[in-house]
VOSETOR-551649 format. One record per atom (N, C-alpha, C, CB): residue in one letter; x, y, z. Coordinates in steps of 0.05 Angstrom, whole numbers, plus 5000, padded with zeros to 4 digits. Glycine has a CB too. Layout:
<atoms>
AXYZ ...
</atoms>
This chain:
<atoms>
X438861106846 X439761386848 X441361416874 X437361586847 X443261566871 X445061626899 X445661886902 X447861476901 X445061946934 X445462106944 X446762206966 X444162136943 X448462366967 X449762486996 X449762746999 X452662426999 X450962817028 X451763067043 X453163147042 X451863107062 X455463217024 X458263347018 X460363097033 X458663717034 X458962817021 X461362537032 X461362417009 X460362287058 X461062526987 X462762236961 X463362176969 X464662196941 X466862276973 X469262026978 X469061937002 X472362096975 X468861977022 X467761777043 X466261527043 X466461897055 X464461597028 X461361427024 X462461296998 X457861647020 X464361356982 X464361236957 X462061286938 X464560986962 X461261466947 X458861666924 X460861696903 X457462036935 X462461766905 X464261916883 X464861756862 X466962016892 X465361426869 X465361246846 X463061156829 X466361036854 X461261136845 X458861066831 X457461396818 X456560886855 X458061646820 X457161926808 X459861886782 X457562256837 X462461816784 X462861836764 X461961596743 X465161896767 X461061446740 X459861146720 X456861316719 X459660726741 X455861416741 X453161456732 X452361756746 X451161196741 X453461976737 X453962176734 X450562386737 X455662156708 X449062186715 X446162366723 X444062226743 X444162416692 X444762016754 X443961896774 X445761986802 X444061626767 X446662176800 X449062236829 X447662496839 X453062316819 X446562506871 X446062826879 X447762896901 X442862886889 X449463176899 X450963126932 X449663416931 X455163046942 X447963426954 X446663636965 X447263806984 X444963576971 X450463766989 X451863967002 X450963877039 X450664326989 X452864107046 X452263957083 X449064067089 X455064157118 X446563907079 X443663977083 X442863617082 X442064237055 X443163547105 X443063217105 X439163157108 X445263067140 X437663407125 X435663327121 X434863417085 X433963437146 X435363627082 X435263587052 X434863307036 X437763697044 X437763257034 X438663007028 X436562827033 X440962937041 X434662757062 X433262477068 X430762547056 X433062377100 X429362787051 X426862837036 X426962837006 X425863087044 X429262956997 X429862916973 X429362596960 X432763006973 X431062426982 X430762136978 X427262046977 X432461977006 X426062176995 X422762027001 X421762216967 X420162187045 X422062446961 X420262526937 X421762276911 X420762936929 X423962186919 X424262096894 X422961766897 X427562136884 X421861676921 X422061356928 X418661446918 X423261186970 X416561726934 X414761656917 X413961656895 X413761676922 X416161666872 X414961716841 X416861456831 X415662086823 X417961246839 X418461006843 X420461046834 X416960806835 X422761196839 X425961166835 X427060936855 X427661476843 X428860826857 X430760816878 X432560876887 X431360716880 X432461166917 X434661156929 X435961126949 X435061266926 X438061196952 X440361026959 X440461326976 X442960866933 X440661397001 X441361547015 X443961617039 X439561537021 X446261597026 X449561507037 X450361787049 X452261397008 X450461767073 X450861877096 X452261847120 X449461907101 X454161937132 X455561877151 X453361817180 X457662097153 X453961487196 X452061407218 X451561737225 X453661187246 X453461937242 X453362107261 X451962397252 X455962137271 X452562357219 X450862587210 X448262547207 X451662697186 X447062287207 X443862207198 X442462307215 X442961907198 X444362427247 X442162517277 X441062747262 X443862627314 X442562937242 X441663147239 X438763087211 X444363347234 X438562917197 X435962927196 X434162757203 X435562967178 X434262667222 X432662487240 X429862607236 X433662477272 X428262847231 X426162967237 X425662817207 X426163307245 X427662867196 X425862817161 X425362507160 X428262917126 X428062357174 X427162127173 X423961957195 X429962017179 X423862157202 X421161907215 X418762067206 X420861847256 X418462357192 X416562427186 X415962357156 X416562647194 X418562437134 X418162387108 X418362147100 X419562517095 X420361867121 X419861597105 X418961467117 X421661447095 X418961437142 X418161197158 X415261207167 X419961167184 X413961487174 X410961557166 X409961447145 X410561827161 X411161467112 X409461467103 X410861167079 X408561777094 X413061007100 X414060667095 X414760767067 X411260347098 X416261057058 X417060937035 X420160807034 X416661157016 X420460647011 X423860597010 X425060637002 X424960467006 X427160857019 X429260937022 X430960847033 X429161087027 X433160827020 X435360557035 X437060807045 X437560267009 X437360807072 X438960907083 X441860757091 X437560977100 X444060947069 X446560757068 X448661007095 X448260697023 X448560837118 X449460957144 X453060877149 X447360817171 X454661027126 X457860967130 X458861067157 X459661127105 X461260987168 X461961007190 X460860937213 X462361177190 X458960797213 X457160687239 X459260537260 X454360437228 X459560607282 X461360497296 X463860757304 X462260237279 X466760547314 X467860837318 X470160797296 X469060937352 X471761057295 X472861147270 X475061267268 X471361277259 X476461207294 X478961247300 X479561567294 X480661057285 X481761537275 X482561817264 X480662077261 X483561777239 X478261977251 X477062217243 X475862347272 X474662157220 X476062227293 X476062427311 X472562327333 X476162777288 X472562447353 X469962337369 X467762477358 X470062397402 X468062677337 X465562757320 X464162597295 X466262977308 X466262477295 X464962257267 X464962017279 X466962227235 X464461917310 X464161657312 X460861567307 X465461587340 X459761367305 X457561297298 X456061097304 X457661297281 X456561217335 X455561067365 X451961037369 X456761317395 X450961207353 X448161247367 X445961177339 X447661637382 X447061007324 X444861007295 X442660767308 X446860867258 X444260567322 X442660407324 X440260447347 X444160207327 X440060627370 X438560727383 X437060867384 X439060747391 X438161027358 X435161277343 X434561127321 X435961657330 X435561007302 X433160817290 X432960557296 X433160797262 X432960537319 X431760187320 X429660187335 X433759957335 X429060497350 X426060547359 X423860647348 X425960667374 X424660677305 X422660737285 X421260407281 X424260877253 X418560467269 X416560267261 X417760257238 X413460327262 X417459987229 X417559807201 X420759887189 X414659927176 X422759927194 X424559897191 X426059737193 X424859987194 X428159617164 X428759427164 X433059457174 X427359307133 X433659357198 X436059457199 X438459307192 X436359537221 X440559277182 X442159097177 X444959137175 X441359007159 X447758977189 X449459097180 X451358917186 X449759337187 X453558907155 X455158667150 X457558637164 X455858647124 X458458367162 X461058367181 X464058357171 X460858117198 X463258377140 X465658317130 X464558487100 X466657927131 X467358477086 X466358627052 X464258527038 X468558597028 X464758127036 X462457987026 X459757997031 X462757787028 X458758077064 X457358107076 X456258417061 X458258057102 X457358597064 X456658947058 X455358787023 X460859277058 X456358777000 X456158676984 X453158546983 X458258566982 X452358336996 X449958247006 X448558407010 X449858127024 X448858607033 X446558827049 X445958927020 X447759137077 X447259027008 X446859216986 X444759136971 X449059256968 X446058906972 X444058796944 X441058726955 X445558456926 X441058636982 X438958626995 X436958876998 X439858557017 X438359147006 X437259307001 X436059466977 X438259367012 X437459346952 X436459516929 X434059286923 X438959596901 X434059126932 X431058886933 X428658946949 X431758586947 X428959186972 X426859206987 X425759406974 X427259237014 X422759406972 X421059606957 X418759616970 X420659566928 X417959546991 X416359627009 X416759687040 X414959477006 X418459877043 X419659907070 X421960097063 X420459627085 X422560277093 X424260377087 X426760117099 X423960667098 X429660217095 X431360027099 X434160237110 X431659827070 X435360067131 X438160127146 X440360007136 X438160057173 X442160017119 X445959817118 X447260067143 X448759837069 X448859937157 X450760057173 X453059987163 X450659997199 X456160127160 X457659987159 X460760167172 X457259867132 X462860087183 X464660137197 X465860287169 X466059877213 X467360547168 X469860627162 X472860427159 X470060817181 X475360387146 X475260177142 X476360007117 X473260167146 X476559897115 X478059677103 X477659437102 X479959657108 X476159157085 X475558957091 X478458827089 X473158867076 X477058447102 X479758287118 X480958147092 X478658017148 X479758157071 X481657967038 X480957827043 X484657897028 X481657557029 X480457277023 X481157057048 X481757166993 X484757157047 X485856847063 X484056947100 X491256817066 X483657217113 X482257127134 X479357097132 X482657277153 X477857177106 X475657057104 X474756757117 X475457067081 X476256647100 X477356337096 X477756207123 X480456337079 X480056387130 X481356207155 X479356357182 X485956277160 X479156497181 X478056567206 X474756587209 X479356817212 X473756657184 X470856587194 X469956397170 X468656867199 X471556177160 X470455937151 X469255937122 X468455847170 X469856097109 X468856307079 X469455977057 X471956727069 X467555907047 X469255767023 X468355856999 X469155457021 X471556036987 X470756246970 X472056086941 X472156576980 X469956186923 X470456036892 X472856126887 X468456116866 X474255986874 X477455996870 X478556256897 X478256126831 X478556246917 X479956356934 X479156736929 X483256226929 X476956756918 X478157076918 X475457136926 X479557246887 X474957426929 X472057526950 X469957626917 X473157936983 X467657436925 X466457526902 X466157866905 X463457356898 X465757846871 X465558166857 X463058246859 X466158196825 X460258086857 X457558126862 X455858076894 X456357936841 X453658196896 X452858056920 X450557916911 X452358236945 X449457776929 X447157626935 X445657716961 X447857356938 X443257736943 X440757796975 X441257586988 X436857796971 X440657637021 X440157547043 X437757477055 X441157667055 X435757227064 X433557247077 X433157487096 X433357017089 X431457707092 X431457827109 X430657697136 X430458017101 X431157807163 X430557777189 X432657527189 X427357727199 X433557417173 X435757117185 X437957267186 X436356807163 X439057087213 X441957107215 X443256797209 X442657227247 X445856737221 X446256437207 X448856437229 X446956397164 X449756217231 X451756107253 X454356147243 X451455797262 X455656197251 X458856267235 X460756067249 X460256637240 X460855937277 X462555787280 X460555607302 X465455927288 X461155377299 X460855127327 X462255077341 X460254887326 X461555037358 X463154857378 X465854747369 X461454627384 X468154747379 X471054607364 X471354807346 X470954287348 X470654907337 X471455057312 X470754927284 X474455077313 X472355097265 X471855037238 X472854817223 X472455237225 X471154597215 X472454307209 X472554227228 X474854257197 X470054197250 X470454107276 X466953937281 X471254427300 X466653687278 X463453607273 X462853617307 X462653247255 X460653787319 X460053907346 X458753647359 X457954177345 X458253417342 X456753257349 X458852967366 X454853197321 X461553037356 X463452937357 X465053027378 X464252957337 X465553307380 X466153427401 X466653347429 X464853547400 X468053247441 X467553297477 X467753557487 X469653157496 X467753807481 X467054007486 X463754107489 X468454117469 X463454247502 X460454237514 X458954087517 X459054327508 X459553897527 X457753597543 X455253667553 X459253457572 X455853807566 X453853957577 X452954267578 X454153897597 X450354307578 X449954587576 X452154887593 X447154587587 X452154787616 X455055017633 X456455007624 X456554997657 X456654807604 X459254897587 X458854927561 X461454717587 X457155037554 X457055227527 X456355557526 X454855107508 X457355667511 X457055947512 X456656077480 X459956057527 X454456207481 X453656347451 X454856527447 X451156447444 X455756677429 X456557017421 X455356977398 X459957157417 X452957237401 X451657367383 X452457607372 X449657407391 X454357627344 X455457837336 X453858067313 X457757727326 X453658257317 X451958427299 X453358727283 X449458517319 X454058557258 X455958867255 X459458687247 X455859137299 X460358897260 X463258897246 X464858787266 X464559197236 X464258687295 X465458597313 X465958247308 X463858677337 X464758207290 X464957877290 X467557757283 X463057757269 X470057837271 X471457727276 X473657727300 X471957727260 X472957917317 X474157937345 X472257697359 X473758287361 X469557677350 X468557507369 X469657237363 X465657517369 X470457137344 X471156857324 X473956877349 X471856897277 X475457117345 X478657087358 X478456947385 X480257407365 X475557137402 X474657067428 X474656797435 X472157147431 X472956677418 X471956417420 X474256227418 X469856357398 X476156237400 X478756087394 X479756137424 X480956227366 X480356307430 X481756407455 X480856207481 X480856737461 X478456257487 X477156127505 X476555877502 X475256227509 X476555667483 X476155447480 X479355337475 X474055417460 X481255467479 X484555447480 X484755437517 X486555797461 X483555587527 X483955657563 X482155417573 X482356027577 X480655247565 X478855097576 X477854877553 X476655277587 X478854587557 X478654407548 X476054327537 X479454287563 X474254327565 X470954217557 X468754527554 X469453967592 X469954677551 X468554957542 X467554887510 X470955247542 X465354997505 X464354997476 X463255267473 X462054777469 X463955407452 X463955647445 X462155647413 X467255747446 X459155807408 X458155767387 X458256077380 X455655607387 X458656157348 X458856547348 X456156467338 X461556797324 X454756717325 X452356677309 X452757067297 X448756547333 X452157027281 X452057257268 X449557297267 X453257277244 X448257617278 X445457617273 X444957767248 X443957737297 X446757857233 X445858077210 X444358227215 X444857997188 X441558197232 X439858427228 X439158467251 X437758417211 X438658727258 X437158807284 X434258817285 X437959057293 X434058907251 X430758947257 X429958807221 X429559407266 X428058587221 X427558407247 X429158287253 X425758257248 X429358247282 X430858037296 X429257687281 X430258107337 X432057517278 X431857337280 X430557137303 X433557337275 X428757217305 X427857097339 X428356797339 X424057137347 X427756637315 X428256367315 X431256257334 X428356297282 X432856417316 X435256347321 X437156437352 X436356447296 X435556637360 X435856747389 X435156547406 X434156977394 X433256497409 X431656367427 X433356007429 X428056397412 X434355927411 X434755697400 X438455717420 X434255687357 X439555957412 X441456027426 X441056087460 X442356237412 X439656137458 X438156237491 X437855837501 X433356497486 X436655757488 X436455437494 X437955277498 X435755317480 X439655337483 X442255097480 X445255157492 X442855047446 X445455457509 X447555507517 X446555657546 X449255657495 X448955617559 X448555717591 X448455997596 X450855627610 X450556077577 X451256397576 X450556507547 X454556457583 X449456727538 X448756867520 X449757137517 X446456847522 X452257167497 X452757477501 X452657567483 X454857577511 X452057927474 X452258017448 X453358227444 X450258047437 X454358237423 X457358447420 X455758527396 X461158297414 X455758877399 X456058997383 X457459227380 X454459007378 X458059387360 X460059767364 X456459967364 X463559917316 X456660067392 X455060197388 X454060297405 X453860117377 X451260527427 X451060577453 X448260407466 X451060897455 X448460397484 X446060307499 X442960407481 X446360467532 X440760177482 X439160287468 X439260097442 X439760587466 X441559947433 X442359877401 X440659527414 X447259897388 X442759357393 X442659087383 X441758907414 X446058987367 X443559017432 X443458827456 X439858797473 X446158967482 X440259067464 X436759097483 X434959027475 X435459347490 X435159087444 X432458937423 X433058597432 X433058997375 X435358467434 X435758157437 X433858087474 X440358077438 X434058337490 X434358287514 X430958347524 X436858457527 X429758597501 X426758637503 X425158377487 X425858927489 X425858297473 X424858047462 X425257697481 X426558057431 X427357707493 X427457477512 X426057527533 X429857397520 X426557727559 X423857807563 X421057727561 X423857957553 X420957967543 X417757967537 X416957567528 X417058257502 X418757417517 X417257167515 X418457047537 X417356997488 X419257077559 X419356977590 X422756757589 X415556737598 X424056747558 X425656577562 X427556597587 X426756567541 X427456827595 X430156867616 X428956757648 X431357267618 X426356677642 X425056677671 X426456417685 X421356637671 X427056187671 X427456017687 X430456107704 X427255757670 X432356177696 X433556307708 X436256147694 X432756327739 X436155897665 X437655687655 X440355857644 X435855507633 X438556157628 X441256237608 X442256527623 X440056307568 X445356577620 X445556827634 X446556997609 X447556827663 X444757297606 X446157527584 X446857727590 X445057617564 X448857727570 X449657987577 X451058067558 X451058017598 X450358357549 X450258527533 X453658677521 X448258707549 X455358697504 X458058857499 X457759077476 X460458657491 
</atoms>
């Protein structure tokens, strides 16, 4: 079931209300409306789909931690425009989703970096049925096939962006480029010989192919530099495996996300922390 706040066409409510017309609710500008509406229908075991602009969700924030996250039902909260949004102005940017819900219990947060990726969340999310659930996604336009391909290493069946998605392990993220780049065996490499000379970017969200550009860039300015991205997909749960493993194997640790203080970087930075990795004093982070 899908629902919005007077954002069909924004949210693309409007395509999926016209195919499925008695499954469509737009409840006018009453967004907490809208998020309780979603919990009465998650507890008589519907599934919905709650599509809402990141910046409008502040306004039912009350409903969200009392009506779903109180009582863990799943409601997939689909958060369009998360990030910023150019044209539509500094009212619809969608700077602060990740800092007011990434400090709810049992919430699952997630948000793709590319179309194939969004496609995934989705389908990931219409799979979770015990928990509430977060997709974020940028306003926007995905990158087509050939920079799939060429720039973050996509090998897509006959060249075109699948039409379906596939669930995702939740809490995994997965590595998007090594060392040398793509078609580059790291083991082979004379680039990062040594640890000072390797550097992680942890991308979360829609920044990852600026970070891929980054990395090209910088391993173009410096010969024995080794540059690894990692895509974390999710904020909550954090991939801790794969953090920590990055925290290990590189000198510098940085993470890029669109979003305000409070988001992706601090959950990475309260979790290293709290397990003492930063104590020896080996990896240095820092937060974008």
């Amino acid at each position: 079931v899908g629902i919005t706040a007077a954002m069909p066409g924004g949210t693309g409510m409007d395509i999926f209300g016209r195919r499925f017309p008695k499954r469509t609710f737009d409840v006018g500008i009453a967004e907490q409306h809208a998020v309780t509406f979603a919990a009465g229908m998650a507890c008589e075991g519907l599934k919905p789909f709650c599509c809402i602009y990141s910046t409008f969700m502040q306004r039912g924030y009350d409903q969200v931690m009392h009506d779903v996250v109180l009582q863990n039902l799943p409601v997939r909260m689909i958060l369009d425009r998360a990030g910023l949004v150019g044209n539509d102005g500094p009212t619809h940017h969608g700077t602060f989703d990740l800092a007011y819900m990434g400090c709810l219990p049992g919430l699952v947060i997630m948000a793709p970096s590319d179309e194939v990726e969004l496609r995934n969340m989705i389908t990931t999310a219409a799979g979770i049925d015990d928990s509430p659930s977060v997709v974020r996604y940028p306003r926007g336009t995905g990158y087509g096939a050939e920079v799939l391909q060429d720039l973050f290493g996509y090998n897509l069946e006959d060249g075109e962006v699948p039409a379906k998605g596939m669930a995702v392990p939740i809490g995994k993220g997965r590595i998007i480029r090594r060392i040398g780049g793509h078609g580059t065996d790291p083991h082979k490499s004379t680039r990062g010989s040594t640890r000072k000379d390797r550097v992680a970017i942890l991308s979360f969200g829609t920044r990852l192919s600026e970070s891929l550009k980054a990395a090209n860039e910088l391993e173009a300015l410096d010969p024995a530099l080794g540059v690894t991205v990692a895509d974390a997909r999710f904020m909550k749960p954090l991939d801790t495996v794969l953090i920590k493993k990055l925290a290990a194997d590189h000198s510098v640790l940085v993470t890029v996300e669109e979003g305000s203080i409070g988001g992706f970087g601090d959950h990475v930075l309260h979790y290293l922390t709290a397990e003492g990795v930063l104590d020896s004093g080996d990896v240095k982070v820092r937060n974008m």
